[in-house]
N, C-alpha and C positions, 0 to 999 in steps of 0.2 A: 353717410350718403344714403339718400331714401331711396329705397328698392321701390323698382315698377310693380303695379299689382298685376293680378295675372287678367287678361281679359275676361269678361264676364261670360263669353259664347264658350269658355270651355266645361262651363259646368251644365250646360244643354250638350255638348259632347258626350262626357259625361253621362248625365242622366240615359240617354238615347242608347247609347252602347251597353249599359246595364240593364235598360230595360228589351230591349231587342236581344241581348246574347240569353238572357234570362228564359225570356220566352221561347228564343227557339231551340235552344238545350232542352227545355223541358218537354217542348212539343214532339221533339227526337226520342230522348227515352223516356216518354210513356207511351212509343210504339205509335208515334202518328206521323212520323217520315213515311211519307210515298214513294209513286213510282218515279219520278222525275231526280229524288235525290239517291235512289239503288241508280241508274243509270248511270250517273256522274261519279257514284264510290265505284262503280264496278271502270268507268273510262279511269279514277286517278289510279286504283289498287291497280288493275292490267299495266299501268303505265310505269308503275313503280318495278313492275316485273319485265318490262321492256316489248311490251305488246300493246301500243301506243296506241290510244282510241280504240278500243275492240272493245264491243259490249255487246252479251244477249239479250239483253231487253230492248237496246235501240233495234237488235235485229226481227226482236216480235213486232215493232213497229212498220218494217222496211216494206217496200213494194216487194219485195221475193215472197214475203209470208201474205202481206195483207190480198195482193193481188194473184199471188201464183200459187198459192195457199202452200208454199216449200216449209221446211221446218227449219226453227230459230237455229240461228250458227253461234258459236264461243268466238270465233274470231270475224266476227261482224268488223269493219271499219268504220266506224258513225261520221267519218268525215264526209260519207255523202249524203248523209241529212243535214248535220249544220259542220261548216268548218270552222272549230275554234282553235289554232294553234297556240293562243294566249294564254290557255288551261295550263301548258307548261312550265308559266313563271312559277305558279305554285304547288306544280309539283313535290321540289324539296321539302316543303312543309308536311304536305302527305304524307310522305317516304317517314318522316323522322316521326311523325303521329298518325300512322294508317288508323285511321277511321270516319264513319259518317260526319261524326261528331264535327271533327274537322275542318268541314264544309262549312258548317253552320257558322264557325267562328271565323273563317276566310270571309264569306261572304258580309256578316256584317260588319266587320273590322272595316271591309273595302267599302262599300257605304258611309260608317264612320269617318273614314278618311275624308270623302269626298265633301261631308259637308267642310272640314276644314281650311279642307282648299277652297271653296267657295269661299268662305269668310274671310279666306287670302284675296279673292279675286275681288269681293265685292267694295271691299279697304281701299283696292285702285281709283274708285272712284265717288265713294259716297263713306259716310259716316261711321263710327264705332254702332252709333244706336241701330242706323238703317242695315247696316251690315250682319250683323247679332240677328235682327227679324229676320233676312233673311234666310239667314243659318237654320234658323229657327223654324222657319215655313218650310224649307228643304226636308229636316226632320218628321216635320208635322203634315208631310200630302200622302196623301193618300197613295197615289203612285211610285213612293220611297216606301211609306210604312210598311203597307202591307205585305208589298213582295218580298222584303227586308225578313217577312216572319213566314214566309212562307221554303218550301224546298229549294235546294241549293240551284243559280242560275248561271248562267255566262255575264247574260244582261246586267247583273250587278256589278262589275266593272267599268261601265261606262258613263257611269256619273262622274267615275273618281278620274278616269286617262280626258271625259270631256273637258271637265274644268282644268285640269294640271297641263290641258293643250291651248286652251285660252289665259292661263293664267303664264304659259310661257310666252306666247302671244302678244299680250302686254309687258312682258318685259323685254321682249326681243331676242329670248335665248334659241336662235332660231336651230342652232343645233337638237336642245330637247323637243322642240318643236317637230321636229320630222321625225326623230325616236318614237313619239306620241302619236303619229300620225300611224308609222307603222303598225303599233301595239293597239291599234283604235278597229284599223283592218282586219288584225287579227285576232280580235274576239268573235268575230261572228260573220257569215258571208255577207250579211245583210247589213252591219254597223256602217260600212262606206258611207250610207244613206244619211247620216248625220252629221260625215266628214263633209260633202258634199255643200251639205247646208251650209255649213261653215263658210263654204270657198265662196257658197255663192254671196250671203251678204261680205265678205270682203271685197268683192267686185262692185257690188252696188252699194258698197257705203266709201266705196275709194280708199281705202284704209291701206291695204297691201291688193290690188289688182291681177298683179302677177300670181302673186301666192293663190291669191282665188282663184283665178282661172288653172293653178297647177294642182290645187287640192280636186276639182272638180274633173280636172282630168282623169286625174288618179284613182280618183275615187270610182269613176264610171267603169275606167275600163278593169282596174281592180274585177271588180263586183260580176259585168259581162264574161270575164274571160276565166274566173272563177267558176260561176256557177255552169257556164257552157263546155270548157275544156277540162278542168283540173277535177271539181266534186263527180263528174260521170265514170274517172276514174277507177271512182270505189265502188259505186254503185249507182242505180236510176232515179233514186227517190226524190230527185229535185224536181226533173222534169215528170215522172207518171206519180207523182204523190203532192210534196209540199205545193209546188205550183198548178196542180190542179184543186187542190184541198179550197188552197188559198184563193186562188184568181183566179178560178175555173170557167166564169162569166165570161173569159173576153179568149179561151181557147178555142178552139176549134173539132180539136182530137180526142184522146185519150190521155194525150202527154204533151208537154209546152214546153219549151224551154223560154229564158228569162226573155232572149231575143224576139221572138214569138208572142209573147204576151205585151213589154213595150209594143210592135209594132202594132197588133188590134188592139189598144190601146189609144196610138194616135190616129189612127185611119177609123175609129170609132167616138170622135167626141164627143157625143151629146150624151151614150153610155159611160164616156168616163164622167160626166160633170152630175150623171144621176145618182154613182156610185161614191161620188163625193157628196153630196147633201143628204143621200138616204140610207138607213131611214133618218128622216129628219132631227127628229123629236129626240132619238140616241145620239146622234150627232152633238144635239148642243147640248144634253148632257153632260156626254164626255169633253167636251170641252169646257163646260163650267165647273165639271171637278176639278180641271186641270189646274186652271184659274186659281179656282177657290182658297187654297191654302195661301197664295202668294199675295190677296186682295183683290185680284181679278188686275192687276197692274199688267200682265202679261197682254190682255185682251187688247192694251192702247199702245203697249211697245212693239213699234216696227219690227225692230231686229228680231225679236220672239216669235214673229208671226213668219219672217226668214229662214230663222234657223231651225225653229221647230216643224215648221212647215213641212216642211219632206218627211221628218217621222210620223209628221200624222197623214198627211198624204198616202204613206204607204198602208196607215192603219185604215185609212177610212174607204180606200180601193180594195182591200181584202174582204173577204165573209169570213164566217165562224163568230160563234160566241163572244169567243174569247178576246177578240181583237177590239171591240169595243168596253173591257172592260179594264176600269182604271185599277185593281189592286190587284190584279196579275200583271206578270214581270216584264209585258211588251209595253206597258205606259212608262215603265223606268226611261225608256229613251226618249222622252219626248220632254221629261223636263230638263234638262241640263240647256237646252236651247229657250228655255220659257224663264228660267234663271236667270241667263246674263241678260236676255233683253230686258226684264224687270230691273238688274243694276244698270245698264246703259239710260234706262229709262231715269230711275233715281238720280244719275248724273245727270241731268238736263236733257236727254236724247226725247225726240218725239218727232212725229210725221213731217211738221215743217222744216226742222232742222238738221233732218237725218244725217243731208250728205256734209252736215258743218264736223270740223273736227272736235272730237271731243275735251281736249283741252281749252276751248272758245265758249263751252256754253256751263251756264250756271246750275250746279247741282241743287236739286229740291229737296224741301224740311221736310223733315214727321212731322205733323201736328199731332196736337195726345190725342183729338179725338179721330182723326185717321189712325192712329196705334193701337186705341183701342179696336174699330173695327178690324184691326187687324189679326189682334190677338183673337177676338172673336171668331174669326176664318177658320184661323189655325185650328181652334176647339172642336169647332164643327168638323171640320177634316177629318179630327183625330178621333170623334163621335162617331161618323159614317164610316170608318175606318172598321170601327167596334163592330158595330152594328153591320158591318155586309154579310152577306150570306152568303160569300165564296166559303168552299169548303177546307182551303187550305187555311183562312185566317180561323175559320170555328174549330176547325183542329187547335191554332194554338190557344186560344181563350177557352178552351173544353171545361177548366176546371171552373168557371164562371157559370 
């Protein structure tokens, strides 16, 4: 009896994971882990010791020190700058291998993972070959690379629980489906915002309606009653820090809360619609990086422009440097919604026939020479990748 060969996306698995754990082990001990990855070993070591989220560094961060110039605390709570209670699942890992190093192997394993799932997901609807590229392009953006090789994040989780939530989705396993949704919340106060997208193109493509309209619920009031009741808990920094840092444009104070900034927000729109377009010229930058690995197929896929929508909606209303740039680890969330619309697209999905079911319309070929441009993307990607001049990717290529 002839054995199956193994599919050919596992040896871009493969490669990705060796070359990714390679770099960032080395980047770790030759002493160029930063401050962002002491933060996260001192949240899992505390946590291993039963002092759950406490860090002195998040606490040099906090509005007690920045704004009341008080002195860094040992048992700081970091839950009220970002609430991750999902850090937990991998706690035991820590525990059994306490150290940095750790991280680095957590994090890109979780990465790793996620393109697999994707190539699970994209198999639902389009081709071995179409499927494989897209594995591939996943690997090869800019927005997976980079932050991949960079300090250990939360946000590197959300490739792997977005797709393993649409790929339950699609099978109907609506039980993991709502596990996933949980675990999706509880990576970060701000992740709802992707949940969200979710619900809503289910509403607008009439797929599950109900579901849409209950993710989007859930999602909202998640998010509101988090960041307003639960995070001031531990401390202030949502409202006199992150959300003025962040969206300090549309406050009024010293301090906002989330409630507070939605509403000048909607009673301000002709500033919110300038804070979407500007500045222009970074605008469609970031958007054409986004694109770019994937063949810019994202740009014409509805659902992409849906689902992804709201993560970059929240990127493009914020300020700071950082939020417009694609190989730090806030662009991670915008591709897992720029992915399935590019397979929905691959299956036949486009503007006209959005609200048709996806079983009724006819999934589209590779041509070689759309392949080739494709592969060509991916190159370039994985060029500009090299070549940026963030400081966390020049840390790992140092030895170049």
């Amino acid at each position: 009896m002839k054995q199956d060969k193994l599919p050919p996306v596992l040896i871009y698995v493969v490669i990705f994971l060796l070359i990714t754990l390679t770099l960032g082990l080395n980047r770790h001990y030759s002493f160029f882990s930063s401050y962002d990855q002491g933060i996260f070993n001192q949240v899992f070591w505390n946590g291993t010791h039963g002092n759950f989220f406490q860090s002195s560094l998040s606490s040099q961060l906090s509005t007690n020190v920045v704004h009341n110039g008080e002195v860094p605390t040992v048992n700081y709570h970091r839950l009220g700058q970002h609430f991750t209670p999902a850090l937990l699942i991998w706690l035991p890992i820590y525990y059994l291998f306490p150290s940095p190093a750790t991280l680095i192997v957590i994090m890109v394993t979780l990465v790793t993972a996620a393109g697999v799932v994707l190539y699970i997901l994209a198999k639902q609807y389009v081709s071995n070959q179409i499927a494989t590229m897209i594995t591939v392009s996943f690997y090869g953006a800019i927005a997976i690379f980079g932050p991949t090789l960079a300090n250990f994040h939360d946000i590197s989780q959300i490739p792997l629980l977005i797709f393993s939530l649409l790929l339950a989705m699609e099978k109907r396993w609506w039980w993991l489906f709502g596990i996933l949704c949980l675990l999706i919340l509880a990576v970060r106060e701000d992740s709802g915002i992707s949940l969200f997208g979710i619900g809503v193109y289910l509403i607008l493509s009439k797929r599950y309606p109900k579901i849409g309209i209950a993710l989007c619920s859930l999602s909202f009031i998640y998010i509101i009653g988090l960041t307003n009741l639960v995070m001031p808990l531990f401390s202030e920094d949502i409202s006199k820090r992150f959300m003025i840092e962040r969206f300090g444009q549309y406050a009024t104070g010293e301090k906002a809360s989330t409630l507070d900034i939605i509403w000048n927000m909607i009673s301000n729109p002709w500033r919110l619609i300038g804070e979407i377009l500007t500045p222009f010229g970074a605008t469609i930058k970031y958007l054409g990086g986004q694109w770019l690995p994937f063949a810019f197929i994202p740009a014409i896929a509805p659902s992409s422009w849906i689902i992804a929508g709201f993560p970059l909606l929240k990127l493009f209303l914020a300020t700071g440097k950082s939020v417009l740039a694609l190989n730090i680890r806030y662009a991670m969330s915008v591709a897992p919604g720029l992915l399935y619309g590019a397979i929905l697209w691959w299956g036949g999905q486009s503007f006209q026939n959005f609200w048709q079911p996806m079983g009724k319309l006819k999934p589209r070929k590779l041509l070689p020479k759309f392949q080739r441009f494709w592969v060509y993307c991916i190159c370039i990607s994985l060029l500009l990748t090299f070549t940026s001049s963030n400081t966390e990717l020049s840390r790992a290529f140092y030895f170049i």
